[in-house]
Structures are given as C-alpha cells and as structure tokens.
N, C-alpha and C positions, 0 to 999 in steps of 0.2 A: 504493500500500500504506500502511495508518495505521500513524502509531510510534508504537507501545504503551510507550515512555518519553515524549512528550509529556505534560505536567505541564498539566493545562486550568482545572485549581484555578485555579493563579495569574493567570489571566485572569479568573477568576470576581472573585475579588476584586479587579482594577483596573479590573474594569467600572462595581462598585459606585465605587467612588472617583471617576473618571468621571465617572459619574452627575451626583454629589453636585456636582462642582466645575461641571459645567455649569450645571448651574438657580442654581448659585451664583452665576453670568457673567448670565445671563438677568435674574435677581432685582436685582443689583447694577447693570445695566445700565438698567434700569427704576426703581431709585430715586434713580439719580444725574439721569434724563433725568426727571423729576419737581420733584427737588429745581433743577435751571437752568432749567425749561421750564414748572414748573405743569403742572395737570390730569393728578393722577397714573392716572386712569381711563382716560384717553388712552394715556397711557407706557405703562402694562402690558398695556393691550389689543393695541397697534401694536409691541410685544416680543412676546408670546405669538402673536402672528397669525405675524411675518416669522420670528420661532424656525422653528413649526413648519412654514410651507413647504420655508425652506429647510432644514431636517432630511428633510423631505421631496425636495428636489432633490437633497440630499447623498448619500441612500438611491439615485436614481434612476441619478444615473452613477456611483455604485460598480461597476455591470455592465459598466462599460469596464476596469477594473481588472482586468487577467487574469493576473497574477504580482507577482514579490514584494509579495506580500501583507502578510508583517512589517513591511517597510520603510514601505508604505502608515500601515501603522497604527500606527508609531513616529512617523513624520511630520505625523500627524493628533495625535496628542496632545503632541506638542513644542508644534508650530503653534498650538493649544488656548490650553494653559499660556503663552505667550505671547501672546497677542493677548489671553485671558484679563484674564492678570496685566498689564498695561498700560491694559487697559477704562477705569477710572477715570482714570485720568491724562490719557491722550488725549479724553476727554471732555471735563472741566474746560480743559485748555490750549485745544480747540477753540471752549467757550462765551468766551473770552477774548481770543480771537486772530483766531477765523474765525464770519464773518457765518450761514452756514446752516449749525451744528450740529448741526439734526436729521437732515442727512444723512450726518455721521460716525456718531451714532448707529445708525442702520438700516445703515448700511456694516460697524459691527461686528458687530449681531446676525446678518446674515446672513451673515458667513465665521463665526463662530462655530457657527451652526444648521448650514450646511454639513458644514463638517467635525466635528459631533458624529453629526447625518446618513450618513455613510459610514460612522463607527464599526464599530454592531453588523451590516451587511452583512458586510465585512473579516471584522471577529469570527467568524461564522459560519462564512464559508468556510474561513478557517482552521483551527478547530474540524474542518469536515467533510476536510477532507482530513488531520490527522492523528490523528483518535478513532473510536471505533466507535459510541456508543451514541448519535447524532447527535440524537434524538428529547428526551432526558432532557436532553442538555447544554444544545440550543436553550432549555430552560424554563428551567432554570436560569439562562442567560443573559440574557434577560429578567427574571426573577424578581431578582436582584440590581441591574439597571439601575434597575428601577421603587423598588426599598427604597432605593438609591442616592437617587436624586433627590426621597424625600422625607425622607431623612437631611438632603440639603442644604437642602430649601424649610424645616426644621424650625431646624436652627445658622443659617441668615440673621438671620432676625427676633431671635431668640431670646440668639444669643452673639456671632457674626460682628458683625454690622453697630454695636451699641451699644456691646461690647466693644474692636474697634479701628477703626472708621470706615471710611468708602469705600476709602481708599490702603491699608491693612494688611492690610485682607480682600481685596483684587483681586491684591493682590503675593503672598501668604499661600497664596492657592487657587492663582492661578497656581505658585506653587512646588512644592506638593503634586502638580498636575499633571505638570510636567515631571520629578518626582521618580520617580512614575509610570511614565514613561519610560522614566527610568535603570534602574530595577527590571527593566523589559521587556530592555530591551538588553543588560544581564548574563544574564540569565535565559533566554534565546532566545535567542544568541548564535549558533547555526549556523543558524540560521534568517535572518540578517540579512545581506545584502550589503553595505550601506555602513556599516556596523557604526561606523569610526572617523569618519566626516563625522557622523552621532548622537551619536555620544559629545560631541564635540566642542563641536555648538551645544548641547546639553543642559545639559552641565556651566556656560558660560559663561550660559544662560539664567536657571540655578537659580542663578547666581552675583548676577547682576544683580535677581533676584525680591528675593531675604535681604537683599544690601544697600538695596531697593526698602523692605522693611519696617523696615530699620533708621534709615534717613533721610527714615521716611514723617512724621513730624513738621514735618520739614524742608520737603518739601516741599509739605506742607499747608500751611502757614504763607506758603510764598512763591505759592501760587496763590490764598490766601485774599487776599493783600495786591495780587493785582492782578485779585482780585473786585470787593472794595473800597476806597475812594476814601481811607482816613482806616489809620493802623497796629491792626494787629491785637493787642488786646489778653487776647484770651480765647479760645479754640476748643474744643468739645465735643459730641461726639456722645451724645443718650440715645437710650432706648429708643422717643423719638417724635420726635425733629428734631433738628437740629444748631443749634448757640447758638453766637453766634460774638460777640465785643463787641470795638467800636474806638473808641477813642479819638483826639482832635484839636484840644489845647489844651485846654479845657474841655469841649469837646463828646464826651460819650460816647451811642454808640448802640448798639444791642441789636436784633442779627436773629435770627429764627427762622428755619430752612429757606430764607434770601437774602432774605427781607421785613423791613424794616423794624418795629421795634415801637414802639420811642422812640428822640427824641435828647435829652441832656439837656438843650438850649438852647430849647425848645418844647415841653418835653414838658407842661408846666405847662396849656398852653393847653387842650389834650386833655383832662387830666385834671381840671380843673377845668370842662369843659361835662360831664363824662359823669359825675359824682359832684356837682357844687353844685347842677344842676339840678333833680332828683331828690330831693334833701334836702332844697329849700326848700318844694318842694310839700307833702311828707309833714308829717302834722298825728305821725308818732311816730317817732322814730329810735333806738330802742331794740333792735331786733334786725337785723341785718344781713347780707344774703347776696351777695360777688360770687362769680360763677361765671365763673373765669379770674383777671384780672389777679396772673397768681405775681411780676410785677415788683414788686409791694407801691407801688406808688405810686398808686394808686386809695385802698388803705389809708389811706396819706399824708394825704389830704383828706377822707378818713370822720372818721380823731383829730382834726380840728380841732373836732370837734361835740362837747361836755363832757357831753349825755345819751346816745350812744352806748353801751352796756354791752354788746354781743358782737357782733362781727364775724366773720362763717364765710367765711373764701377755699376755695373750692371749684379746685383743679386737680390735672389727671391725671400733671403733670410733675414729680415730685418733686425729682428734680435740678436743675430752672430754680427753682424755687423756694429751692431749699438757696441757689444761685450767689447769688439776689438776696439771701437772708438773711445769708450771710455773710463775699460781696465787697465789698471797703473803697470800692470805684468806687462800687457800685451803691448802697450802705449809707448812704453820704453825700447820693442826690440822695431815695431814699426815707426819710430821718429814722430810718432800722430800725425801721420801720413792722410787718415781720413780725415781730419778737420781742414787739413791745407786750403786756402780758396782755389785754388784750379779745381778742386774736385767735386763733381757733381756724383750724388749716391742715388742711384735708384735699384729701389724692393720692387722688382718684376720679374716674371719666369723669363727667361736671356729669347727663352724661344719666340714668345709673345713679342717682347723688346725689337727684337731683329724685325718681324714681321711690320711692326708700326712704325719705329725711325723714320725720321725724312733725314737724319742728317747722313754724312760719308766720313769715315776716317781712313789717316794715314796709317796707323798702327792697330791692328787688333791681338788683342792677348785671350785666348782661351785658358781661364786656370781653373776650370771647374773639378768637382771632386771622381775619382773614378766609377765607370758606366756599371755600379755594380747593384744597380734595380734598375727596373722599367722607363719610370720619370727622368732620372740620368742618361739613359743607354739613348732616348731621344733626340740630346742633346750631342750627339755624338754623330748621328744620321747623313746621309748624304743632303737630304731638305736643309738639315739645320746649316751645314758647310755652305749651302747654296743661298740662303741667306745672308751669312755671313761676305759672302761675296758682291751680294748685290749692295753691299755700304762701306763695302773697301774702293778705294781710289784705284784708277788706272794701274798708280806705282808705286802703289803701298803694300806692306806686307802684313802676315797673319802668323802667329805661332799657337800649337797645339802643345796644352798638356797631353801627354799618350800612354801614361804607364808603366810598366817596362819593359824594355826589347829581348831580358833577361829571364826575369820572374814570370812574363804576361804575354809570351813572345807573340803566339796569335791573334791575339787583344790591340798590340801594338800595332802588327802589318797590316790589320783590319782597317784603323786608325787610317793610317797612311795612303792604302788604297782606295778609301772612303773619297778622300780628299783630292783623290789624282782623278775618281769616277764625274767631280764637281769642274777639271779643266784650269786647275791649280800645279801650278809648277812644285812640285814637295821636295822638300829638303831634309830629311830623317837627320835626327844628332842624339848624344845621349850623355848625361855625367854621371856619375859616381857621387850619392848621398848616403853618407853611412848610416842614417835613419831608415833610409830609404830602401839601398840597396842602388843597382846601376837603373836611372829614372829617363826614359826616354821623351821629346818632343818632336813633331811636327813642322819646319818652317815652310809657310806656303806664301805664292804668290802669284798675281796673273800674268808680270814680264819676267823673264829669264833673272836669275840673280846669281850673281859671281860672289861663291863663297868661299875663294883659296886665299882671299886677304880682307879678311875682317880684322876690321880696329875697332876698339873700343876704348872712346875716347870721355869717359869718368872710372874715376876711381873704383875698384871693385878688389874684393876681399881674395878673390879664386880665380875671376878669367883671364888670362893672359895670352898671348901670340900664340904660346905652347898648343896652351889648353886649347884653345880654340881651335888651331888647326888639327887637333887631336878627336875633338868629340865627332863630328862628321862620319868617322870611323866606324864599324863595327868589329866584332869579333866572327869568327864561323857559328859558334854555336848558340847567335844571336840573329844569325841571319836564317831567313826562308823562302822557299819559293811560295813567291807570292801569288801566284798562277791558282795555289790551292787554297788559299784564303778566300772569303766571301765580302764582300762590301755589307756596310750594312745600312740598313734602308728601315723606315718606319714600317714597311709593312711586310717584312723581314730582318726584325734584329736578331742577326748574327753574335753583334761585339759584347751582348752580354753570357752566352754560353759560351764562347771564350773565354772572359774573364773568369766565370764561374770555374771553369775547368782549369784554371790556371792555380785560384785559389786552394782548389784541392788535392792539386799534384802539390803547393807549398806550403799543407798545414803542418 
C-alpha cells in the first residue's frame, strides 16, 4: 500500500545535489589525473569511459537489492561523499608515494561510477513503493539528475576549481554530499533501520570533510613540498593551471601544471637563444609581438635593444602575469620588465589575438608552454603559424619555442615541418639548459636569412660568436627523417601524441 505522507519532493531535490557533486568527483578526478599524468585527452576520455560503465554495472546489480532500500541509499551516498571528498588527496599522496597511480585513479572512478550507478535504480523503487503517480515522478527524477549534473559540469570550470583548488573542492563537495545524507536520515527516519550506525559515520565524515577544507592549505603545501625537490614558495590555482614557485638558495623556479618553466640559475641561457637570435636577424625592431612569455623575462632581453618602441605580450593568464608583475622573487630576476612603458599586456587566447590584430610586427617570439593538452597543441597548428604570418612584415622574422630535439625529438620535427607546411623559411637551433636539458627553437621567416654570421650586438650572459655558430648544429641522434613525421593540423593533431610518447619513453 503507498503512504500518501511520503514526502518525494525531498528526494527530488537531493537527487539534483547528487547529480551535481558526482560529475563534480568525475571532472575533479580527471583534472587532477591530467595535471600528475599529462594528456588531458586521455584522462577525461579513460574517466568518462570507466564512469559510465561502471554506473552502468552499478544500475545492473541494484536488482539484487531486494529490501531496505533507504539504508541502501543512505549508504551509497555517505560512501559517495566520502570517497568523493578524499579523491584528490588520495591521488596526489598516490603520485608521490606509489609507483602505478593510474591504477588508484581508475580504482576510484569506478567505486564512484558504481555507486552513483545504483542511485536512481534505489530511487525509483523506492519512489514506487510509496507514491502513486509512479509515471510523473520517474521524469521528474531524471529530469532533476540531468539539471543536476550540468549544475555541477557548469560550478567546476567556472567557481569550484579556480576558486578553491583541487583539496577545497573535493572536501567541499564531498561535504555537501554527506550532508545530503544527514538531510535523508532525519527526514526518512522510519524508513531507516540502522538509523544510528548512519548517523554516526555521517556526522564524523562531515566532521572530517570541514576540517579537510579548513586545513586544505595545509595540506596542499605539504604534498606540494614533496612534489617538489626545493620549498614551496608560492601556490595558486587560476582559471587555467596551477602556478606553484620554489625556491632554493638563489634558485627560484616557476611550474605550471608540475612543468617546469624557468629556474632562475639558467634561465638566462633560454632566454637569451629564443629573443637575441631573432633580433639580430631582423633589419627593424621597432614593433614587437610575444605570444606567451607572462614570466616577462623574454621582455627582459627585448629592453636591452634602445630602438625597440612597443612591445605586445600576448597571454590568456592574467593572474600569472599579475604574480610575475608584482612578486618581489620574480620582479628581481625579470628587471620588472612588465611594468616598462613600451609594454602593452594583453589576457587573450594568442589564437583569438592573431585572428583580430590589424597591427604587423617586425619580430615575433613564440614562448608559449609545451603542446602537452589539446588547448596548447592548437597553438602549435599549421592555422595558428599561418596567422602568425599574416602580421609579420615582408622582413621580419619569427622564433618558435619547440621542445626538444633530444628528449621530444618527434614533437620537435613536427614543430619544424608544421612551419615549412605555412611557406616559412625555418631555421632549426638548439642550446643546452641544464634545467632543461638540450631545449630546441624554430627560427622562421618569409625572405631567405643568412645565419653563418650572426652578431649580437647587447650584452648577454651565454651567446657568443662561438655559441652561436654552434647551436644551428645538431647531433645524429637528434636528427630524423622528416619525411616520416606528420605536420600537425587542427583537424589532425599529430604534435600532441608525440609529445605524449616522448614523455613516456623519459619518465
């Protein structure tokens, strides 16, 4: 017989909430297994695959479930909210501590997909055995789970994730979760047989989530410091990667997303092949475009040229740009390069940028980070090079950051033939960074350029006549036939399975 006091409402709306906190587990789960792992096209595909079978297997033996039913699905969303709210943590200690990570990973998506899996079966029968109108309420039911979970696909990207970072959002959801719960287990209360064992782990769960978000600085700090080698001197999540900077002695470093960018003890070397080289060619220096370098030290080396009159830094991170502009660490090794007046800062994706310029430069610098997701690997494209073309002068030149022709070797000729596919004269070079490893570039142009007598006529730490007529060079087992390399194209990216395969021949 249905009781016509059963209140179905209040499920309607913890379904939604639900909803939302799973894809929230799913999403989180996929960009932390990105951010320790690379190839975030992998991550989210091999998330989104294991989710939904095992929601699919979750669904499957729910049909063994043949009584307390409330208890089922108090237990399923405790269970949730916890394993949930711990996701990130257990990941990071896992890439720290334990060798095959990616198998904690997939261990969580599927108890997770599992028991969100059995949810709305539970739900349902529930529902059916104490309401009448079993037809209306089924849509409903659905109808709130689906608004649900694009509640939460919408607060990831958007507030969660930039807002309080991996640890605050995992503990945060998982709390709402369990809280969830609590709601249910007041509210259903003669429905529920082990009523006080629920109560019980729930309250201690939600106990342990709050103080999770309270001491998640804390703990971020201590799992960042045995990420890395050197003390943590900076931590920050934006709206596109996590910035993390450490210091050690004099040496300060600067990661994005766990990559290295610069360290301050080298960085010189770098930045002085990927900006003198390119300026010595150029018969004008007079307008200038990089697209990336927000650490302002490419800048750095542009001021040393007294006819330079505008420089455009081109990036989409506005907050890494601020941190270089005006942190004391950073401010120091780039001269405060970004506040100079020649330089104009624009926060736009470089691709957009290229697309809408009316203006033309003599110089362009690519220092963007490497093509090692989707959003990057764009950037890298035959389109993007042929933009970039169409705002370079007759006799003005262009340099590629590329990788390396060592570590990255297919990644690199990729690079290279990408750029020859656009009707650019390329000039491959490469230096030796000992952060780095041997770091290769790109010089490209539209007229012929004579590179067996480059001067370089400002001061510099590293380039000399030597050097320069040295880097141009490669070794044999830097070199490839290029014949078997792919160009890579937007509707064919090549240069990121490259890269990826490179990374895993050099973990």
């Amino acid at each position: 017989m249905k009781d016509l006091k059963f209140n179905y409402k209040l499920l309607m709306f913890t379904t939604l909430i639900i909803s939302g906190c799973s894809i929230v587990y799913e999403l989180l789960i996929s960009a932390v297994g990105s951010y320790l792992l690379g190839d975030s096209i992998k991550q989210f595909s091999i998330t989104i695959g294991l989710y939904m079978c095992a929601m699919g297997f979750g669904s499957h033996i729910s049909k063994y479930i043949k009584k307390d039913l409330f208890d089922f699905f108090v237990f399923v969303e405790i269970a949730v909210g916890i394993i949930g709210g711990i996701s990130s943590l257990v990941l990071f200690l896992s890439n720290a501590y334990i060798a095959s990570n990616e198998f904690i990973m997939y261990i969580q998506i599927i108890f997770i997909g599992t028991l969100v899996g059995l949810e709305i079966p539970i739900l349902t029968r529930i529902i059916e055995e104490n309401c009448d109108n079993l037809r209306v309420t089924l849509s409903n039911v659905f109808s709130f789970d689906y608004i649900g979970g694009l509640i939460g696909s919408l607060a990831f990207p958007l507030f969660l994730l930039p807002t309080l970072g991996y640890f605050s959002t995992s503990f945060l959801v998982g709390a709402i979760n369990i809280i969830i719960s609590i709601v249910i287990i007041h509210n259903y209360s003669n429905y529920i047989k082990n009523i006080n064992i629920f109560k019980t782990i729930a309250y201690i769960a939600v106990v342990i989530m709050f103080l999770g978000i309270v001491f998640s600085e804390n703990i971020s700090r201590s799992i960042e410091n045995s990420l890395y080698r050197d003390r943590v001197v900076l931590t920050t999540q934006t709206k596109y990667q996590k910035i993390v900077m450490t210091k050690h002695k004099d040496d300060l470093r600067l990661y994005l997303n766990g990559n290295i960018q610069f360290s301050s003890k080298d960085e010189y070397r770098y930045h002085e092949a990927l900006v003198h080289i390119p300026m010595s060619v150029s018969k004008s220096h007079e307008n200038i475009l990089i697209l990336g370098g927000g650490d302002g030290l490419a800048v750095r080396e542009l001021l040393k040229y007294n006819d330079v009159k505008k420089i455009t830094l081109v990036d989409i991170d506005d907050e890494m740009v601020n941190i270089c502009k005006t942190n004391e660490l950073v401010k120091e090794i780039n001269n405060n390069s970004l506040s100079n007046r020649k330089v104009e800062l624009v926060y736009e994706d470089a691709f957009k940028f290229l697309e809408n310029t009316k203006e033309v430069y003599n110089v362009i610098i690519v220092d963007l980070p490497d093509p090692n997701n989707d959003s990057l690997n764009k950037l890298y494209t035959n389109i993007f090079y042929r933009l970039c073309k169409n705002v370079l002068v007759q006799d003005g030149v262009m340099t590629v950051q590329s990788t390396s022709p060592y570590y990255a070797k297919n990644a690199f000729w990729s690079i290279n033939k990408t750029l020859k596919s656009e009707d650019f004269n390329v000039y491959p070079y490469h230096v030796q960074v000992p952060s780095f490893g041997d770091w290769g570039f790109n010089l490209c142009s539209k007229d012929d350029i004579d590179i067996s007598n480059i001067n370089v006529k400002v001061d510099t730490k590293f380039l000399n006549k030597d050097s320069i007529n040295s880097i141009f060079n490669f070794g044999e087992d830097e070199k490839i036939d290029i014949n078997k390399i792919d160009t890579n194209t937007l509707s064919h990216p090549k240069l990121i399975n490259y890269y990826e395969e490179s990374v895993k021949n050099w973990k």
